[in-house]
C-alpha positions in Angstrom: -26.6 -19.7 29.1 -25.5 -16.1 28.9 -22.0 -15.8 27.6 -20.0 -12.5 27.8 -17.8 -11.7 24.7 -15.4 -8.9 26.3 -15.0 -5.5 25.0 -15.6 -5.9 21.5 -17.6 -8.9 21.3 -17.6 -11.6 18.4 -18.2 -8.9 16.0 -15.3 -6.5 17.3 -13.2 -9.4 16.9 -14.2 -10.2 13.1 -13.8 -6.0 12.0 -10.5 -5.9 13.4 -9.6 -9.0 11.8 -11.0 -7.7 8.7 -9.2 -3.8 9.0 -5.9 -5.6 9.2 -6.2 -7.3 6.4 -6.5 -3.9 4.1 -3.3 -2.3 4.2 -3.9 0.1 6.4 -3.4 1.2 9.6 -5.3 3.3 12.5 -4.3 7.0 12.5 -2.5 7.7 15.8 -4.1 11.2 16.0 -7.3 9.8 17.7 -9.6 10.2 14.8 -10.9 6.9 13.0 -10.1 7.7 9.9 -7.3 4.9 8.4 -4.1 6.3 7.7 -2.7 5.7 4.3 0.0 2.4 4.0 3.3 3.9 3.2 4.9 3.1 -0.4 7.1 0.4 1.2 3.8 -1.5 2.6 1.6 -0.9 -0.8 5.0 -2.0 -2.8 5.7 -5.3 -0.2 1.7 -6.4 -1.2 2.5 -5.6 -4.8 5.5 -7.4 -4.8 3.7 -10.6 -3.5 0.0 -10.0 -5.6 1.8 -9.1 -8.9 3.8 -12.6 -8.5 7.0 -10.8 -8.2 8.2 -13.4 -5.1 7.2 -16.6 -7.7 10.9 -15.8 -8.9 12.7 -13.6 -7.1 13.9 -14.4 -3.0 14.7 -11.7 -1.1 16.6 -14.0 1.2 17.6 -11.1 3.8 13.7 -10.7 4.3 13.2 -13.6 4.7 11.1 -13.6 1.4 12.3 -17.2 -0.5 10.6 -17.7 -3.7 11.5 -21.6 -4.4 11.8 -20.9 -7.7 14.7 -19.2 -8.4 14.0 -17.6 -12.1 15.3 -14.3 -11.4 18.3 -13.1 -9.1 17.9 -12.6 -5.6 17.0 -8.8 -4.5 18.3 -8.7 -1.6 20.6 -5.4 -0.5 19.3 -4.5 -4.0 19.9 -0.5 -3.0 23.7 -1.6 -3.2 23.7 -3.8 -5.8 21.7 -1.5 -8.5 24.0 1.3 -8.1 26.9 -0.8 -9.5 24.8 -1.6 -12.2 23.2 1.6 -13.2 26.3 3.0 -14.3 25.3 7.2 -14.2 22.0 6.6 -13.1 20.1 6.5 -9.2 19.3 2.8 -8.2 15.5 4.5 -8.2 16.3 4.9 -12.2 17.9 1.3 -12.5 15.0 -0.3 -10.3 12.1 1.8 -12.4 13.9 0.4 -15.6 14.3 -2.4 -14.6 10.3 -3.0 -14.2 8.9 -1.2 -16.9 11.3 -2.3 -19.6 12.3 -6.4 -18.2 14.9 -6.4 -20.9 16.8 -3.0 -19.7 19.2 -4.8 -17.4 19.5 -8.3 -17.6 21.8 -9.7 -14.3 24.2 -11.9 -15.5 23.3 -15.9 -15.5 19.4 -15.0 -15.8 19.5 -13.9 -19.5 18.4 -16.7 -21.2 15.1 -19.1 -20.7 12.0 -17.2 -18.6 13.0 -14.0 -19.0 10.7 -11.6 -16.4 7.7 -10.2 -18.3 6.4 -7.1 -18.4 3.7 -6.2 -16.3 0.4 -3.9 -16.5 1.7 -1.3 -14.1 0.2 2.3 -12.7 2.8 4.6 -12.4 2.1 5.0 -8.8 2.4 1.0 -8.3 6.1 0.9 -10.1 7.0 3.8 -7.5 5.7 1.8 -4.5 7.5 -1.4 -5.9 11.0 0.9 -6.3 10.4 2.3 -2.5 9.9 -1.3 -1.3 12.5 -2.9 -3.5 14.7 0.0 -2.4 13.7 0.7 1.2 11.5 -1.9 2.6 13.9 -5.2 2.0 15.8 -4.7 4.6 12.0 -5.4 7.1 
């Protein structure tokens, strides 16, 4: 029995599986080199591989945590700039994850308390562009 698998075949079929599973996406100049995931896509994986969305929804993305230890982030880009006083909601937002304690939102100050997490600087700057930019997709 000879059976025909289409263009790409069984094993076309498993790569591309595979490639969209890494965070990136084809370039759309023609060449096959993978074009770089933008902050807002590296900072949406971090925010689900660094266990962000165990306590923190983000309701207007759809993103529900079902554990509600930490606020709701949701139109955060509004929200941190009435909290952050003289500072840019990037400021408040970068406090806000490498010092847990910084800013505490009223009503989640006592009990769990976020912790602090092993960080690059490049990963807190992807986690502010998505937190920032990205909640809203």
């Amino acid at each position: 029995m000879n059976i025909r698998r289409g263009l790409f075949g069984v094993t076309g079929v498993v790569v591309v599986l595979l490639l969209a599973g890494t965070g990136y996406a084809w370039s759309r100049d023609g060449t096959d080199e993978p074009a770089a995931a933008t902050d807002v896509e590296v900072g949406r994986e971090l925010f689900f591989s660094k266990g962000c969305a165990a306590c923190h929804d983000i309701a207007d993305a759809g993103i529900n945590a079902g554990f509600e230890a930490g606020p709701d982030l949701s139109n955060l880009a509004e929200t941190a700039v009435l909290r952050a006083g003289d500072q840019s909601a990037e400021s408040y937002v970068r406090a806000s994850i490498r010092s847990p304690d910084a800013y505490v939102v009223p009503g989640y100050g006592s009990g769990w308390g976020m912790p602090q997490l092993a960080l690059t600087s490049s990963e807190v700057e992807a986690l502010v562009a998505f937190l920032l930019d990205g909640t809203a997709r």
